[in-house]
C-alpha positions in Angstrom: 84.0 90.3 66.8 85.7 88.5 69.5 89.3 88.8 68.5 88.5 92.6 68.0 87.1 92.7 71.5 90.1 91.4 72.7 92.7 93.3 70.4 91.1 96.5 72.1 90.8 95.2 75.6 94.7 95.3 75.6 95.8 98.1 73.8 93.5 99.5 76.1 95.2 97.9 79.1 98.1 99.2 77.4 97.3 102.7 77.4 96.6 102.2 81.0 99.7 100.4 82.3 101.8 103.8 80.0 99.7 106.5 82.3 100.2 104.6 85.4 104.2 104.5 84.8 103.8 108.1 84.2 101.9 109.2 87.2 104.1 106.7 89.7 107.2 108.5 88.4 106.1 111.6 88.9 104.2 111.1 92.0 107.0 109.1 93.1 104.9 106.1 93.7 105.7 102.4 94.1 104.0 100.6 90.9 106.5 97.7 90.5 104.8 93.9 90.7 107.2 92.4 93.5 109.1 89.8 92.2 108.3 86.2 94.7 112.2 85.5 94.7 113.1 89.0 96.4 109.7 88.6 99.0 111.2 84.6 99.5 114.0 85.9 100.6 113.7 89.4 102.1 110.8 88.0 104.7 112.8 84.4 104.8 110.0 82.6 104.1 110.1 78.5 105.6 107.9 75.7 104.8 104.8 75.8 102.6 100.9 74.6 103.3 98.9 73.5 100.8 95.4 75.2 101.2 93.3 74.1 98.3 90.8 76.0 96.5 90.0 79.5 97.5 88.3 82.5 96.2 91.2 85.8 96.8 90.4 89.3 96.5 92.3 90.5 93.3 93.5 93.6 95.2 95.5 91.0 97.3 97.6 89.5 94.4 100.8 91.6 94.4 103.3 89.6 92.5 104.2 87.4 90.4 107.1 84.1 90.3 108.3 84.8 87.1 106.7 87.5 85.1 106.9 90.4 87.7 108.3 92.2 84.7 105.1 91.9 81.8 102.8 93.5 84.5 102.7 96.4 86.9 100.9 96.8 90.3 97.8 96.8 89.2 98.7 93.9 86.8 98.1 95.7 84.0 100.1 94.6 81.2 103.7 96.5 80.6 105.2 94.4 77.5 104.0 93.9 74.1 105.2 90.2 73.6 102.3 89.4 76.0 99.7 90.6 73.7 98.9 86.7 72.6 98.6 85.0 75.9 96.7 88.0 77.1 94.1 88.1 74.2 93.5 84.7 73.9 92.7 84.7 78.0 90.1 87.9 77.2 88.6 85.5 74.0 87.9 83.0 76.6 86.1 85.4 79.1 84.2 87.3 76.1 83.3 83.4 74.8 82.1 82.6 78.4 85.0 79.6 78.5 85.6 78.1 81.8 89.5 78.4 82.9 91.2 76.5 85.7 92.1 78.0 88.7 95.1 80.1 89.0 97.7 79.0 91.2 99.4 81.3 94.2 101.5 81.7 97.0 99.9 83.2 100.3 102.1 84.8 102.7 100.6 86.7 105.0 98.1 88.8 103.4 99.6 89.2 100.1 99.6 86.8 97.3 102.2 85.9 94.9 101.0 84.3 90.8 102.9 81.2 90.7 100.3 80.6 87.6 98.0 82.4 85.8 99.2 85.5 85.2 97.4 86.9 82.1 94.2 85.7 83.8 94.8 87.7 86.8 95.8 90.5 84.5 92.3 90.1 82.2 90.4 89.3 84.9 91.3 93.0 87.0 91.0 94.4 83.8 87.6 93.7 82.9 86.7 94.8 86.9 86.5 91.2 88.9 86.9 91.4 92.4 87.8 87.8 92.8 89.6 85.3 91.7 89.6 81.4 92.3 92.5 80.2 93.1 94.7 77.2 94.8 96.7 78.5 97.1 100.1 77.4 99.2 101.0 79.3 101.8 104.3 80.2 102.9 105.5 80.8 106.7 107.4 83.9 107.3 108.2 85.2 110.7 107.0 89.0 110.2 103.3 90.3 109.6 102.5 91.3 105.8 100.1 93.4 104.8 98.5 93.1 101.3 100.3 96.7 100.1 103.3 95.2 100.7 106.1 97.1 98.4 109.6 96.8 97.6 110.4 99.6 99.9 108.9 97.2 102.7 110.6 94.4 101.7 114.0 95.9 102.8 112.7 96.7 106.0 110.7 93.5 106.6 113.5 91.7 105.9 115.5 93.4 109.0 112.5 92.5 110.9 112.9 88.8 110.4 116.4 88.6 110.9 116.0 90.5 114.1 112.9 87.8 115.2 115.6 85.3 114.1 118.3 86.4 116.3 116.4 87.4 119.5 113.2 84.7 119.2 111.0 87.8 120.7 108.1 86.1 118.6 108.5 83.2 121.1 109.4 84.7 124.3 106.5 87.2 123.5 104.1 86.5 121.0 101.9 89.8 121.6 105.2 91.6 120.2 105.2 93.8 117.2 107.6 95.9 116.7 107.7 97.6 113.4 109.3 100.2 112.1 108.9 102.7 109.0 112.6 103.4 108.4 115.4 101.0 107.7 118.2 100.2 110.2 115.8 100.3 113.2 116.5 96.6 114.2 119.6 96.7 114.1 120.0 99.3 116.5 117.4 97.2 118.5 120.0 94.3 118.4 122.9 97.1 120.0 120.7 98.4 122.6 120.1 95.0 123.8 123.7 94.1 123.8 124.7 97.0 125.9 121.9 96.4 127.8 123.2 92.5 128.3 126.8 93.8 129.5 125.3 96.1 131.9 122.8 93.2 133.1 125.8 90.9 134.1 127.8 94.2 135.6 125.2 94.9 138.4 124.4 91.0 138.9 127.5 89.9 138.3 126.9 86.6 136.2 126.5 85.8 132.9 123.4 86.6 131.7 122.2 84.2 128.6 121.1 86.3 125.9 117.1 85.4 125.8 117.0 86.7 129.4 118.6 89.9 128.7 115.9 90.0 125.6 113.1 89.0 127.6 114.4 92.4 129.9 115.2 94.5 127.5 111.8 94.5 126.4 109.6 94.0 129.5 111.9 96.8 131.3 113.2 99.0 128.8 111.0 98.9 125.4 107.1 98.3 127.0 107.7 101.2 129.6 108.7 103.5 127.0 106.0 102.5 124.3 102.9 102.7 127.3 104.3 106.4 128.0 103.9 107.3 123.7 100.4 105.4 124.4 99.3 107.1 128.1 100.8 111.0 126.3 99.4 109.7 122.8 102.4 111.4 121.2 102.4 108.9 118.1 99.3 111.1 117.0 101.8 114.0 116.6 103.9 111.9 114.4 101.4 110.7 111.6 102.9 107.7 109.6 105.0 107.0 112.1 105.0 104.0 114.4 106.1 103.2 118.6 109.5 101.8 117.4 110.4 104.4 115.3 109.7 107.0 118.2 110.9 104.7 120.7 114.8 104.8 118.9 114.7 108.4 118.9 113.2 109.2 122.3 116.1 107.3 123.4 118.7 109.1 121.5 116.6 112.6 123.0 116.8 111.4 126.7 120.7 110.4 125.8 121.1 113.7 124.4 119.5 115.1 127.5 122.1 113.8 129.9 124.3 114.8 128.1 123.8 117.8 129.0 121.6 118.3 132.0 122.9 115.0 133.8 121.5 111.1 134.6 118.9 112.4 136.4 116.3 113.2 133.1 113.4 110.1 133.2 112.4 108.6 130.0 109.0 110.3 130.8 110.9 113.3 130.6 112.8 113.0 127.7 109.4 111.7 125.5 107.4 114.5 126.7 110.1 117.1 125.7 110.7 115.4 122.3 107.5 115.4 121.4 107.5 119.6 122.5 110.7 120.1 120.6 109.8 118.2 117.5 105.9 117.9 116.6 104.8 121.5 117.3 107.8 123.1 116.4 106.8 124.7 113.2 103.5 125.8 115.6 105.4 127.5 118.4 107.6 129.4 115.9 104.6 130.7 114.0 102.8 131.6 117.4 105.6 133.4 118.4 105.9 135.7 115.5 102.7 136.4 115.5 102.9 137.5 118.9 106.1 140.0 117.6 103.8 141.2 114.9 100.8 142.1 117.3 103.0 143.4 119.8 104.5 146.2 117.2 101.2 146.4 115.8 99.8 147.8 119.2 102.9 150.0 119.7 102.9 151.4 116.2 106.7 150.5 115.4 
C-alpha cells in the first residue's frame, strides 16, 4: 500500500510541476530552481560559516548545487529519472522513518540544497513548512531576499561589483542602493567619475577616489533620494525603487538645462518629472474630458 502511496504522490507531483511550466510560460513567470554555481558567482559569494542544525522555512529553499534541473521553483519534481529517489524518500515519510538532516547553503535569506533534494522536494509536497537542516552560510556583499530569481541575479551581481569597486558598504553601512533594472550601477560608477574630475577641478588636487565616493553620495545621491522621500514621488512609481528614480531624475534635470539653462535645481527637475511622467496618462484623460464637456455644453 506504501509503494502505491508513493507511485501516486509523484505522478501527482508530476502533474503539478507540467501545469506550473504551463502557467509560468504563459504568465511569463520566473519558475526556474537557481542553480548555486550562477548565485556563487553572480552575488560573489566569500568565505563560508558553519551554522549547525537549524529548522528553515521551506519557502526559503530556492535552489539547488547540482540538481537545479530535476525540480522547479516550488521543487516539485520536473524529470522522470527521479521517480526512484523521490519514491523511496515519500516511502520513508508514509513509514514514519527518521531521515537525516538536509544539508544547505544560507546566503542571505535564501537557501541553496547542497543535500537532500528529493526530501526537500517530498517534504513541500506533502505540505511541511519546515525543514531541519545544517546549514553553511556564505558571505556576499549585497542584501538577498528569499524570492531571489535569475532575473535578480544579473542585477545583484552589478550590485556587488559596484560595492567592490567603491567600498560604499564600508564608508557607509546604512547604504542601500538597489535598483530594479540592469545597468544602474554602472552608470553610478560614471557619475562618480565625472563627479571626481570636477572634485579636483574646483579644489585643484587630486582627489583619492573613496573621498570623491564618500561626496558623491553624501552631496549628490542622499539630497536627491530625501527630496523623492519629503515629495513621496516613489509612490507614483510602484515597483520602482530611489535609485532607479534617482538615474532618471538626473537625466530629467540634464535634459532640463539643456534647454532652459543651469539654473533648474534638482528639486525642480524631480518635481516636474514626476508631473511629466506618473500622471501623464491622467492629465491627458482630464483634458479630453474637459473637450468633450465643453462641446457638450455648446452643442457642436
Amino acid at each position: 500500500m506504501t509503494e502505491f502511496q508513493a507511485q501516486a504522490d509523484f505522478r501527482r507531483a508530476r502533474l503539478r510541476a507540467f501545469l506550473r511550466e504551463a502557467r509560468a510560460a504563459l504568465g511569463g513567470q520566473p519558475n526556474r530552481l537557481l542553480s548555486w554555481e550562477d548565485a556563487r558567482e553572480h552575488l560573489r559569494v566569500g568565505g563560508q560559516v558553519y551554522r549547525g542544525l537549524r529548522t528553515v522555512p521551506l519557502e526559503k529553499v530556492v535552489g539547488s548545487v547540482n540538481r537545479y534541473r530535476d525540480f522547479d521553483r516550488s521543487f516539485l519534481p520536473t524529470q522522470d529519472h527521479t521517480a526512484h529517489r523521490w519514491r523511496s524518500i515519500s516511502r520513508a515519510f508514509y513509514d514514519d522513518v527518521s531521515l537525516p538532516p538536509v544539508k544547505l547553503y544560507q546566503v542571505g535569506d535564501a537557501y541553496f540544497v547542497l543535500d537532500g533534494n528529493h526530501r526537500v522536494s517530498v517534504a513541500r509536497e506533502r505540505g511541511q513548512m519546515f525543514i531541519d537542516a545544517e546549514v553553511i552560510e556564505a558571505q556576499t556583499r549585497v542584501p538577498v531576499e528569499a524570492d531571489l530569481d535569475a532575473g535578480d541575479l544579473e542585477i545583484k551581481g552589478e550590485y556587488a561589483e559596484f560595492l567592490e569597486r567603491t567600498r560604499l558598504d564600508e564608508l557607509r553601512p546604512d547604504q542601500r542602493i538597489e535598483f530594479t533594472i540592469g545597468g544602474g550601477y554602472r552608470r553610478l560608477l560614471e557619475h562618480i567619475a565625472v563627479h571626481r574630475y570636477f572634485m579636483g577641478l574646483e579644489q585643484e588636487r587630486f582627489i583619492p577616489e573613496e573621498e570623491a565616493v564618500c561626496d558623491w553620495y553624501d552631496h549628490l545621491y542622499l539630497p536627491l533620494v530625501r527630496i523623492i522621500r519629503e515629495k513621496k514621488i516613489l509612490k507614483e512609481f510602484p515597483g520602482r525603487t530611489e535609485a532607479d528614480l534617482y538615474l532618471w531624475i538626473m537625466d530629467h534635470q540634464h535634459f532640463l538645462r539643456e534647454r532652459f539653462g543651469p539654473e533648474v535645481e534638482t528639486e525642480a527637475a524631480a518635481e516636474h518629472f514626476a508631473d511629466r511622467y506618473s500622471t501623464r496618462l491622467v492629465h491627458q484623460v482630464a483634458r479630453t474630458l474637459r473637450r468633450l464637456l465643453g462641446r457638450k455644453r455648446t452643442g457642436s
